[in-house]
Backbone as a printed PyTorch tensor [residue, N CA C, xyz], in Angstrom:
tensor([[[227.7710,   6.3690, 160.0450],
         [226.9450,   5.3820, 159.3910],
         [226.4280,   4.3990, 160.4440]],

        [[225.3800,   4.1940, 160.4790],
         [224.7560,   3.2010, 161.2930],
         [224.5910,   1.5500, 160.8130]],

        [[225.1630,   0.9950, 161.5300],
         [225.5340,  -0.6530, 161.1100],
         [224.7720,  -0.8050, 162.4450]],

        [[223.9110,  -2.3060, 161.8700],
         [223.0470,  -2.7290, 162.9040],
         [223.0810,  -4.6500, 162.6910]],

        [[223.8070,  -5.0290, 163.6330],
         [224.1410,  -6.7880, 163.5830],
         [223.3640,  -7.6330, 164.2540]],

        [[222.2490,  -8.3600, 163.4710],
         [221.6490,  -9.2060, 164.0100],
         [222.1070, -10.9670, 163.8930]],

        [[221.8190, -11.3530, 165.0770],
         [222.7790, -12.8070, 165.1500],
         [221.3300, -13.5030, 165.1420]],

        [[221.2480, -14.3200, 164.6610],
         [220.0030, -15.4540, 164.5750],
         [219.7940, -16.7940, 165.1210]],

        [[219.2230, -16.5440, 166.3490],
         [219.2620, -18.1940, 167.3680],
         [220.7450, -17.9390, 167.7840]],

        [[221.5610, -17.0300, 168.0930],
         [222.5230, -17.1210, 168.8480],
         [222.9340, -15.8640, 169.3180]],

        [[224.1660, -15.5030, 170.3200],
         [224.1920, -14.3920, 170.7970],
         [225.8060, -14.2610, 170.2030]],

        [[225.8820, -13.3260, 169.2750],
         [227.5410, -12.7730, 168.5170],
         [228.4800, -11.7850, 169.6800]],

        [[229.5890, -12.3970, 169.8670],
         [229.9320, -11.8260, 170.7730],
         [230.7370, -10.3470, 170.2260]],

        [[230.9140,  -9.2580, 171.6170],
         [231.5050,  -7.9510, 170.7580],
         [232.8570,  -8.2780, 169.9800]],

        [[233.3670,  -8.9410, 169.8580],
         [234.5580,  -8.8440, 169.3250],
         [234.3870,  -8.9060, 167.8360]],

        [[233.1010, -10.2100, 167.5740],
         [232.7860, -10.3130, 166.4760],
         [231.8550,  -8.9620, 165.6810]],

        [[231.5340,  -8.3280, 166.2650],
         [230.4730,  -7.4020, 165.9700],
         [231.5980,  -6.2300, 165.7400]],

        [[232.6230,  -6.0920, 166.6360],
         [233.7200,  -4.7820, 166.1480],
         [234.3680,  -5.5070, 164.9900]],

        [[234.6630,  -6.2690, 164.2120],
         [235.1600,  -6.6680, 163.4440],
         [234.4390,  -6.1570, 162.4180]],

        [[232.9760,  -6.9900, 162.3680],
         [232.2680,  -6.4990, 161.0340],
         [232.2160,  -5.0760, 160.7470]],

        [[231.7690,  -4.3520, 161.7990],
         [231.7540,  -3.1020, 162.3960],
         [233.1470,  -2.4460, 160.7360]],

        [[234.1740,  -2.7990, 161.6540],
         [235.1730,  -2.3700, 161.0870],
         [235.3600,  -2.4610, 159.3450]],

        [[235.3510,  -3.8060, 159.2020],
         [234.9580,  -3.8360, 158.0170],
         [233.6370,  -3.0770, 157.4440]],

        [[233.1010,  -2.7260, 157.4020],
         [231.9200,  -1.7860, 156.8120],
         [232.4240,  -0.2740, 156.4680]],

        [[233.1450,  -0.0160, 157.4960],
         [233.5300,   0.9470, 157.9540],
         [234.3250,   1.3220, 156.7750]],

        [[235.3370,   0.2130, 156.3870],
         [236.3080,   0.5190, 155.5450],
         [235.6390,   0.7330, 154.1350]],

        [[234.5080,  -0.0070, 153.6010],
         [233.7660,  -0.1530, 152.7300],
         [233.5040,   1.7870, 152.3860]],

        [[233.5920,   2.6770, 153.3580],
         [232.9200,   4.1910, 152.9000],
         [234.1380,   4.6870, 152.2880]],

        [[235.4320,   4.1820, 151.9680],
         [236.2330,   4.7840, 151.3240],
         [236.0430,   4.7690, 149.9540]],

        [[235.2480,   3.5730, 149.6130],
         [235.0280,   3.3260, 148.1140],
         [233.9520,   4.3220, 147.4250]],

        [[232.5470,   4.9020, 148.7760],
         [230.8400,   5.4180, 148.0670],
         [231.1660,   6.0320, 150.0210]],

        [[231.1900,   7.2620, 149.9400],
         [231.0520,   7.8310, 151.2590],
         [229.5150,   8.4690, 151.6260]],

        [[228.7530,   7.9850, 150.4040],
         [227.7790,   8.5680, 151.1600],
         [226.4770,   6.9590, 151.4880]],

        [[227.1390,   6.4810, 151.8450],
         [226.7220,   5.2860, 152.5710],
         [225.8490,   5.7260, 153.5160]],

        [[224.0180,   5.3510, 154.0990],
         [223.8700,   5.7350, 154.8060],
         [223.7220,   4.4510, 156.1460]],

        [[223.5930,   3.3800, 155.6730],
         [223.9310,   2.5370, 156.6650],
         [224.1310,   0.9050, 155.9840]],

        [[223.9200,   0.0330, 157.4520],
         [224.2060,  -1.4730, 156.7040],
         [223.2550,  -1.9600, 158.1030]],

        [[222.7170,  -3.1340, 157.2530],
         [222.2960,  -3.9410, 158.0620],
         [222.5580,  -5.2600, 158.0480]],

        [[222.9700,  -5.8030, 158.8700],
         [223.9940,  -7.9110, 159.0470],
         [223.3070,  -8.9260, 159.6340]],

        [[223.0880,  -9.5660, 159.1100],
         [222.0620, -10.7670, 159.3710],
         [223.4180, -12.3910, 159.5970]],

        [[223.8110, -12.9250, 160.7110],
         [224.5080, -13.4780, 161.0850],
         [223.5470, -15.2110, 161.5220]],

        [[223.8050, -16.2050, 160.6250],
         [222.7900, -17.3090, 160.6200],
         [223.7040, -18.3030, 161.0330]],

        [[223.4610, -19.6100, 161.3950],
         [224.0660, -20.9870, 161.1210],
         [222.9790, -21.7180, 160.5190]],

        [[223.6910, -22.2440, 159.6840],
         [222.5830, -23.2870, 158.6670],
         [223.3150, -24.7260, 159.5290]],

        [[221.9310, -25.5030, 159.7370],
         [222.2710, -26.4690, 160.0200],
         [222.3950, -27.9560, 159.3650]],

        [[222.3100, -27.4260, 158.0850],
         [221.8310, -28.8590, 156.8770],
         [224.0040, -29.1170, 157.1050]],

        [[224.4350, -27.6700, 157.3000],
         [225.5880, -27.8480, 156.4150],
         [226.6390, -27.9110, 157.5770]],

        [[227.4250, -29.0330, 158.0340],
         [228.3820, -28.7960, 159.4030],
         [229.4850, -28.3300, 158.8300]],

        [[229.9480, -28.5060, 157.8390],
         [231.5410, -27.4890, 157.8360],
         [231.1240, -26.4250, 156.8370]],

        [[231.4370, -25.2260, 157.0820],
         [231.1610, -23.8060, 156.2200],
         [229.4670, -23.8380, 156.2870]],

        [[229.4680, -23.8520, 157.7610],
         [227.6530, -23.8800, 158.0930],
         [227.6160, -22.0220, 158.5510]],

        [[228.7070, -21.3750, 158.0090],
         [228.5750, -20.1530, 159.2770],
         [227.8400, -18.8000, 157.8310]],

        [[226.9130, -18.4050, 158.0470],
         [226.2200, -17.4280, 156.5250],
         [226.1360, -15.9890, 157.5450]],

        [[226.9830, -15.1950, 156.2520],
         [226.7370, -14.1820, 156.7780],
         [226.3000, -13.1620, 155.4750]],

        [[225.3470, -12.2480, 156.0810],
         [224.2060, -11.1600, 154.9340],
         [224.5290,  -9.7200, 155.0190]],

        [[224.5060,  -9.2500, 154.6050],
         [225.1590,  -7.8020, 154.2750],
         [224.2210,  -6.9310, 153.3090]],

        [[223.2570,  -6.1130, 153.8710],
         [222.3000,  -4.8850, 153.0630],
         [223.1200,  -3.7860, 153.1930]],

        [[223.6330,  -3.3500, 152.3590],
         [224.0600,  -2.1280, 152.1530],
         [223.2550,  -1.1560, 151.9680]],

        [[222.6940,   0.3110, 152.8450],
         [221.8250,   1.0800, 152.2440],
         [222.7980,   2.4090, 151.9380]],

        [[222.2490,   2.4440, 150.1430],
         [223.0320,   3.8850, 149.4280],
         [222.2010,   4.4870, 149.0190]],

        [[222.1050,   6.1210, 149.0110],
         [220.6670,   6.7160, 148.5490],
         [220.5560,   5.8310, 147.1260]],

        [[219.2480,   5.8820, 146.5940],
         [218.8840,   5.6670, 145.2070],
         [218.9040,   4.0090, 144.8720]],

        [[219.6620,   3.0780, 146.0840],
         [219.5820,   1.8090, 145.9400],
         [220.2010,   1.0140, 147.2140]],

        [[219.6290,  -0.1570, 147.0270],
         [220.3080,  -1.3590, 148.1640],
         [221.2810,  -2.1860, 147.5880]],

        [[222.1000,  -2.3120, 148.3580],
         [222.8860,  -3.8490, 148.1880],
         [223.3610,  -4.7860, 148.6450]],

        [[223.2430,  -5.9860, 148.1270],
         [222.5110,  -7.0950, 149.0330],
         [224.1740,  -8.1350, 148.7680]],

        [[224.7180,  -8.8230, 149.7370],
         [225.1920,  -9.7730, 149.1190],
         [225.4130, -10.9000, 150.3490]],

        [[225.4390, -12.4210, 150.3950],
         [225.3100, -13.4070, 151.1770],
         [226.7720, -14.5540, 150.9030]],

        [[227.1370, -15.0700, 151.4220],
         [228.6260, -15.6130, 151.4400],
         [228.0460, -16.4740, 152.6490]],

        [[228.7420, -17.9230, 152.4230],
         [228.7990, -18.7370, 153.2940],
         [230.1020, -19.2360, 153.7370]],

        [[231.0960, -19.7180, 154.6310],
         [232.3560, -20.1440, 155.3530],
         [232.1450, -20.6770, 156.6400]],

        [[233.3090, -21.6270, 156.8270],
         [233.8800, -22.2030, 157.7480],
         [233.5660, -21.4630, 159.6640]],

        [[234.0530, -19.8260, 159.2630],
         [233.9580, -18.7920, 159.9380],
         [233.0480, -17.7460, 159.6520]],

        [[232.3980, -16.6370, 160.7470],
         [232.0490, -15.7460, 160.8140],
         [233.1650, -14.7070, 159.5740]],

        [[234.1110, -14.6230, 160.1120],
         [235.0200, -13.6470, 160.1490],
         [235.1970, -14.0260, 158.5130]],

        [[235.8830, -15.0470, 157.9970],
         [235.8470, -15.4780, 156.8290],
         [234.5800, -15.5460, 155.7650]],

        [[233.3670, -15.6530, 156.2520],
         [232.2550, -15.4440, 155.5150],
         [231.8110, -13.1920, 155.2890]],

        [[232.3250, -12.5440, 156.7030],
         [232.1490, -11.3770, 156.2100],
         [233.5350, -10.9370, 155.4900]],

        [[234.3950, -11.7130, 155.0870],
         [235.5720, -11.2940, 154.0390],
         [234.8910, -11.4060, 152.9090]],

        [[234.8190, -12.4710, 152.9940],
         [233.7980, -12.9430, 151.6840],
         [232.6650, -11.7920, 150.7000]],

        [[231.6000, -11.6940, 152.0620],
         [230.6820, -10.7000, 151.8450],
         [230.9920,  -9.2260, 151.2830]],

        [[232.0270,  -8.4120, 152.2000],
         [233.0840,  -7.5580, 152.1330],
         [233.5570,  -7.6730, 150.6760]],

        [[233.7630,  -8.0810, 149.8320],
         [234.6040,  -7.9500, 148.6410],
         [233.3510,  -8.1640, 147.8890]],

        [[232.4360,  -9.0220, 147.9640],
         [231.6470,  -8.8500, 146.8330],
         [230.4390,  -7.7210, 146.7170]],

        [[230.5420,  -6.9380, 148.1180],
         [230.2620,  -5.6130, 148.2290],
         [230.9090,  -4.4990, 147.5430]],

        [[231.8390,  -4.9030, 147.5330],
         [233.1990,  -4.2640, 146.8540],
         [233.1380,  -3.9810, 145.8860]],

        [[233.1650,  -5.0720, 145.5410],
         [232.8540,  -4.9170, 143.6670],
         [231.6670,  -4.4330, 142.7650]],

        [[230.5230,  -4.6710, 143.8010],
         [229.3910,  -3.3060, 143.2310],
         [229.0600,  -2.7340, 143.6350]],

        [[230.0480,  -1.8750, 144.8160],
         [230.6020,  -1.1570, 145.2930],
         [230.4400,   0.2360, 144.0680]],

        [[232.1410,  -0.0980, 143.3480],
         [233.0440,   0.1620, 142.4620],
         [232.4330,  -0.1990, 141.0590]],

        [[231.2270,  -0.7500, 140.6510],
         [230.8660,  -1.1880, 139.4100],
         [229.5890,  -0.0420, 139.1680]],

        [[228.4860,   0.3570, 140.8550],
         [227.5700,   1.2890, 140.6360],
         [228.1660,   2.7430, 140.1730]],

        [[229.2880,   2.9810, 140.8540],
         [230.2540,   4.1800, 140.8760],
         [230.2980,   4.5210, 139.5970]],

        [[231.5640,   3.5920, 138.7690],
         [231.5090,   3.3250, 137.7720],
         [230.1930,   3.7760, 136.5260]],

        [[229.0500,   3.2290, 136.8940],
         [228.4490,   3.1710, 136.0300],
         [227.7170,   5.0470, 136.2200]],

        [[228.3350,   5.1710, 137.2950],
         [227.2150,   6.6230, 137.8950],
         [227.7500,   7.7460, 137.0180]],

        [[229.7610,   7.5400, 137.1010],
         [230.8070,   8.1630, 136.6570],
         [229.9970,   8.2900, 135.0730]],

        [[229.5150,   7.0470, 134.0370],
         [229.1840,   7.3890, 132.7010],
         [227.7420,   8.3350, 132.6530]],

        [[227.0630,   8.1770, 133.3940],
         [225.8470,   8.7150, 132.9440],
         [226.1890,  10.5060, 133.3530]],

        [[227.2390,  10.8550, 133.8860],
         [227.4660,  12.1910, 134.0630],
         [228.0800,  12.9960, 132.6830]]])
């Protein structure tokens, strides 16, 4: 699967990028036919504590999914992101499972 991390007005270092990396990664146990993700990594500056936004496009044949989480941290904002991927994740599945 191809994951592609863009950092915005700043440069994300690898450690942070194998992390998300990883996490995504884990995400194909739930829909394995994932064909990629794309991460949009921002700082908002209106906001100084939990200024850190992180974006998450999920591409699955037949649809996208989108979800945005803001935190303190990088790492804590793609937990964030990560689970509410998760959950419609496991809710499209779900719904794919009835129409069969």
């Amino acid at each position: 699967m191809q994951v592609n991390v863009h950092s915005i007005q700043f440069k994300a270092d690898s450690r942070l990028v194998r992390f998300i990396e990883s996490k995504i990664e884990k995400l194909q146990q739930f829909d394995h036919k994932m064909i990629g993700a794309e991460v949009f990594l921002r700082l908002d500056k209106n906001d100084e504590i939990g200024n850190k936004i992180a974006e998450i496009k999920l591409l699955v044949p037949g649809k996208e999914m989108f979800a945005k989480r803001q935190a303190v941290s990088f790492e804590e904002a793609t937990d964030l992101v990560i689970d509410a991927l998760r959950r419609q994740i496991k809710k499209a599945k779900g719904k794919r499972a009835l129409a069969y």
